[in-house]
C-alpha distance (Angstrom), angle and dihedral (degrees) to the residues before:
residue distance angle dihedral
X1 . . .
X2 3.66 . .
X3 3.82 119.2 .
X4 3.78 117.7 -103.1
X5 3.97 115.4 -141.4
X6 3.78 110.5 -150.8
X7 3.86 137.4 -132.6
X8 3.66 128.0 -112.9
X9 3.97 84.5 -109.8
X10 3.29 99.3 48.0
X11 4.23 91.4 43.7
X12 4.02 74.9 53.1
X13 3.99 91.8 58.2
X14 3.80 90.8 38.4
X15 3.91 86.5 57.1
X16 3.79 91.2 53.2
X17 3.58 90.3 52.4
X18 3.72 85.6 45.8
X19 3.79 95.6 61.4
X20 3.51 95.7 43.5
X21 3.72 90.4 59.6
X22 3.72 88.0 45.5
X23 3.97 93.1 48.6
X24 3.75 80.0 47.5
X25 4.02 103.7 55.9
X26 3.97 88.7 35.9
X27 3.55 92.6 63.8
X28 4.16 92.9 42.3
X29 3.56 88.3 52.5
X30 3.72 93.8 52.1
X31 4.29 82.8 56.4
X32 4.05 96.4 53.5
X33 3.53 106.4 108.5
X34 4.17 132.3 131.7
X35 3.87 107.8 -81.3
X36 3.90 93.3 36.3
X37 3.64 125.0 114.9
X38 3.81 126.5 -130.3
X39 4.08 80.3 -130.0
X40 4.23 87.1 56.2
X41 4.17 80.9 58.4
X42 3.85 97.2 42.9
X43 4.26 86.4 46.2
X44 3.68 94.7 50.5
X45 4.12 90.9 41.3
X46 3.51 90.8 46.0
X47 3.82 88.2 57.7
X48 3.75 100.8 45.3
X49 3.49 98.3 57.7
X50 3.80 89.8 50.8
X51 3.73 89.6 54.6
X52 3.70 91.6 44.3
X53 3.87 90.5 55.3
X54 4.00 97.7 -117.2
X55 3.71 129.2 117.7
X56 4.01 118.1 -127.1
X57 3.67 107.0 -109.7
X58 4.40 97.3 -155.5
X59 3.67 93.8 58.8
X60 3.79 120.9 98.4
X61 4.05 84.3 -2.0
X62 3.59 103.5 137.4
X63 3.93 86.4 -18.2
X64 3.73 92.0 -52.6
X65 3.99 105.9 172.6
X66 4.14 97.0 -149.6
X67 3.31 148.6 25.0
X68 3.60 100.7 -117.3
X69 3.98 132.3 54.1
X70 3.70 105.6 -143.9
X71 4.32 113.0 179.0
X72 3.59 110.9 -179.5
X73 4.00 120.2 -149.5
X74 4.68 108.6 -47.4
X75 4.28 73.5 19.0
X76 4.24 99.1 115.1
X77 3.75 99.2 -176.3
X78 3.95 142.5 -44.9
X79 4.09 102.3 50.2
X80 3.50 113.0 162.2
X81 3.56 113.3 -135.9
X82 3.74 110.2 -118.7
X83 4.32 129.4 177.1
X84 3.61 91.8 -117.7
X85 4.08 92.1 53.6
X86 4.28 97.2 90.7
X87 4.03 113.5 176.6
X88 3.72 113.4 -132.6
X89 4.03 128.2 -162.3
X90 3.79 110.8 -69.0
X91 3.65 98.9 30.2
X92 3.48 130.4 117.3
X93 3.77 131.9 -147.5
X94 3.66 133.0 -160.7
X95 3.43 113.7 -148.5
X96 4.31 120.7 -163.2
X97 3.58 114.9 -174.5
X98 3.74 122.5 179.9
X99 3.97 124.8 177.0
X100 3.98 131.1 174.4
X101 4.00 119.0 -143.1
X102 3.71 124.1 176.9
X103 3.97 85.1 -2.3
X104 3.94 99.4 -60.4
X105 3.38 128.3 113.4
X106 4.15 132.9 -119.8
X107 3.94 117.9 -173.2
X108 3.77 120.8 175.6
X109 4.17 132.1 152.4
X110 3.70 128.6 -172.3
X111 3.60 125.6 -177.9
X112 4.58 115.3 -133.8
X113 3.61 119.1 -153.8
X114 4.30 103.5 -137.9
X115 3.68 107.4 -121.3
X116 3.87 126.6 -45.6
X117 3.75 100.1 -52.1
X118 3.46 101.4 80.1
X119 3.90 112.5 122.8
X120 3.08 127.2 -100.2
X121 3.75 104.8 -119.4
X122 3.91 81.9 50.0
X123 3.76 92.6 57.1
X124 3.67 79.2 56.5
X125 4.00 103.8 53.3
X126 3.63 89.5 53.6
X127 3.82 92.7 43.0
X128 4.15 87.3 58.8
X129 3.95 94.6 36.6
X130 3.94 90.0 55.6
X131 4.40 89.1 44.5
X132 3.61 87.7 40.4
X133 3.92 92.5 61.7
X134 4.19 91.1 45.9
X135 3.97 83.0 50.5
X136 4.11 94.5 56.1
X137 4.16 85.4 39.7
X138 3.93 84.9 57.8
X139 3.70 90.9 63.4
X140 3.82 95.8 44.3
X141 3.88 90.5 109.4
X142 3.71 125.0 136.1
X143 3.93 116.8 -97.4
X144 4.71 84.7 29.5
X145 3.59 115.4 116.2
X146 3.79 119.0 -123.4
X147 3.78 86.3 -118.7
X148 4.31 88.4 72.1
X149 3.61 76.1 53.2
X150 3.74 96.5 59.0
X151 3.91 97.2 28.4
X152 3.94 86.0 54.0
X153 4.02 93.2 55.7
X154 4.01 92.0 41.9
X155 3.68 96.0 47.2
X156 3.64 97.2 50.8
X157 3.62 96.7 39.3
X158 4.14 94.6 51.2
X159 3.73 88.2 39.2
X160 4.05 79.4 68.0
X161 3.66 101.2 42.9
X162 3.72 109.8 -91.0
X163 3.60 152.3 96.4
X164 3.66 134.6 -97.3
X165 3.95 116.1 -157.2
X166 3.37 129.1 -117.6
X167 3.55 112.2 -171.2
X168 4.03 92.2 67.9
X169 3.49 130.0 51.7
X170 3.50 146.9 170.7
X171 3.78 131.1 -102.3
X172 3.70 156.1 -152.5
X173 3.84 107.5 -87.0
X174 4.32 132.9 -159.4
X175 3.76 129.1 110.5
X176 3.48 85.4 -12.4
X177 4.05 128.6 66.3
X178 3.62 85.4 -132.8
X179 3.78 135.9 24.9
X180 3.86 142.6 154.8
X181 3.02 128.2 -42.2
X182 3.79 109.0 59.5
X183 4.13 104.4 -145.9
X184 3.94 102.9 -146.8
X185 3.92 110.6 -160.3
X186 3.96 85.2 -130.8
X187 4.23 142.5 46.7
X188 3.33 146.7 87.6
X189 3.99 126.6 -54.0
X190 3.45 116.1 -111.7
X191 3.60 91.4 30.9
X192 4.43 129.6 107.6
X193 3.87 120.9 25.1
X194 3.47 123.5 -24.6
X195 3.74 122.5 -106.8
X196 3.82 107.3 -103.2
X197 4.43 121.0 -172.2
X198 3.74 101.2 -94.0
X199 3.10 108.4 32.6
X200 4.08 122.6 119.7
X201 3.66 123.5 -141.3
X202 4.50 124.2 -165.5
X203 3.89 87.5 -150.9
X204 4.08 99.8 -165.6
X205 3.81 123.0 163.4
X206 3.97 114.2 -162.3
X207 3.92 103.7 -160.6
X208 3.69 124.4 -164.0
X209 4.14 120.1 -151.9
X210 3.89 79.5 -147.4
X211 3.91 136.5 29.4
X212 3.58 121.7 -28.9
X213 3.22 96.4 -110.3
X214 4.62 116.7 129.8
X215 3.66 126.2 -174.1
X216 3.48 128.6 172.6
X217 4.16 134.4 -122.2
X218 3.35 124.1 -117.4
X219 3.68 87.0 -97.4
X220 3.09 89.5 82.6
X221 3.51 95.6 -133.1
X222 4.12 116.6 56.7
X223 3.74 108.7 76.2
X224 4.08 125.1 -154.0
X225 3.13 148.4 -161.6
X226 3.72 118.9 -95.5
X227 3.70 99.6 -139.4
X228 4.11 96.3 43.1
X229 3.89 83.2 -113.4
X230 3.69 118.0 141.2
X231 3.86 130.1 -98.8
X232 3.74 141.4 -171.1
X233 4.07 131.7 -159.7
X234 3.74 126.3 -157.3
X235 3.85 122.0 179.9
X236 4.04 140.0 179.8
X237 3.79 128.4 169.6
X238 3.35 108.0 -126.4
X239 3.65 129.3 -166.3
X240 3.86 125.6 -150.7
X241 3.49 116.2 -133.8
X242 3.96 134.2 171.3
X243 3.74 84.0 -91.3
X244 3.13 105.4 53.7
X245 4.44 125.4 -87.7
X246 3.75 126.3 -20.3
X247 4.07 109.3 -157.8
X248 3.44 94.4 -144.1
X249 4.32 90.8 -175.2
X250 3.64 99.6 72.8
């Protein structure tokens, strides 16, 4: 599949999409709190984007029951938000919202720490997952690879003691949830397509306190760590332009 460079209009539609997703996760974040359920997120998600006039873009993809991804604590990605799922102090939940408005596509994730107990060393790994992301949108410059992408995120998060996945990645985004080129979290600079003006990158490190190491639940769709160790996820869309990248998810 070849990758698709965009417009400035159709960055323009992207970045609608983009805020919408943002407007989305900021008001899910204001909701995490011991004693609520991942289902109380997905409800009150599920009911902004309706009012906002956009169309999720995880549910009914591939069967996909919601329209949020909610993975709580040794939770990688991909947990389906269920009534019986109840966040307690000291979690953390990663929350990945994705809509689609006027046919293009918005993907962010951002990972919550549940009330004031969280550990310390927690605090941390989402502290260097979220500045691990801004340091792989620092290379997104025209004529890069997307291997300084990936090299950038894995050297800064090792460098601090964790673990970057490598069974998930992140992905070339348009009028479709998911296009080329896949975005590993990981590499070698220099290496993988060169970055081209127009093109629109979902940038998402998936940290592990741990090892690296992901396998997934026989729901075939929430992935975990292999250890039980904790991990976070953070994710923009990013655009690269002539001067350098546009987040278009805040």
């Amino acid at each position: 599949m070849a990758i698709v460079c965009k417009s400035a209009a159709e960055i323009e539609k992207m970045r609608r999409s983009g805020r919408i997703v943002r407007e989305v996760l900021d008001h899910v974040r204001s909701l995490v709190a011991a004693g609520a359920t991942t289902m109380d997120l997905e409800r009150a998600a599920e009911k902004r984007i309706k009012d906002l006039d956009a169309k999720p873009a995880f549910k009914g993809y591939y069967d996909y029951p919601c329209v949020l991804c909610t993975s709580i604590n040794e939770e990688i990605v991909h947990g389906i938000p269920s009534d019986s799922r109840v966040l307690k102090p000291g979690d953390i939940v990663s929350i990945d919202c994705g809509v689609v408005l006027d046919g293009y596509y918005g993907d962010a994730a951002i990972t919550v720490p549940v009330g004031d107990a969280v550990k310390q060393e927690v605090r941390k790994l989402l502290e260097v997952t979220e500045a691990s992301l801004y340091r792989g949108i620092e290379q997104v410059w025209v004529g890069n690879a997307v291997g300084d992408v990936g090299a950038a995120v894995q050297e800064f998060v090792e460098a601090n003691g964790f673990s970057v996945v490598r069974e998930f990645v992140g992905h070339g985004i348009g009028t479709k949830l998911h296009e080329e080129p896949q975005v590993p979290n990981f590499g070698a600079r220099g290496h993988g397509p060169r970055l081209r003006e127009g093109m629109v990158l979902a940038i998402e490190p998936m940290v592990n306190f741990g090892r690296p190491g992901a396998r997934v639940l026989e729901d075939k769709w929430t992935a975990v760590t292999t250890d039980g160790s904790y991990s976070a996820h953070f994710e923009h869309c990013v655009a690269v332009t002539k001067n350098g990248p546009m987040i278009l998810t805040n």
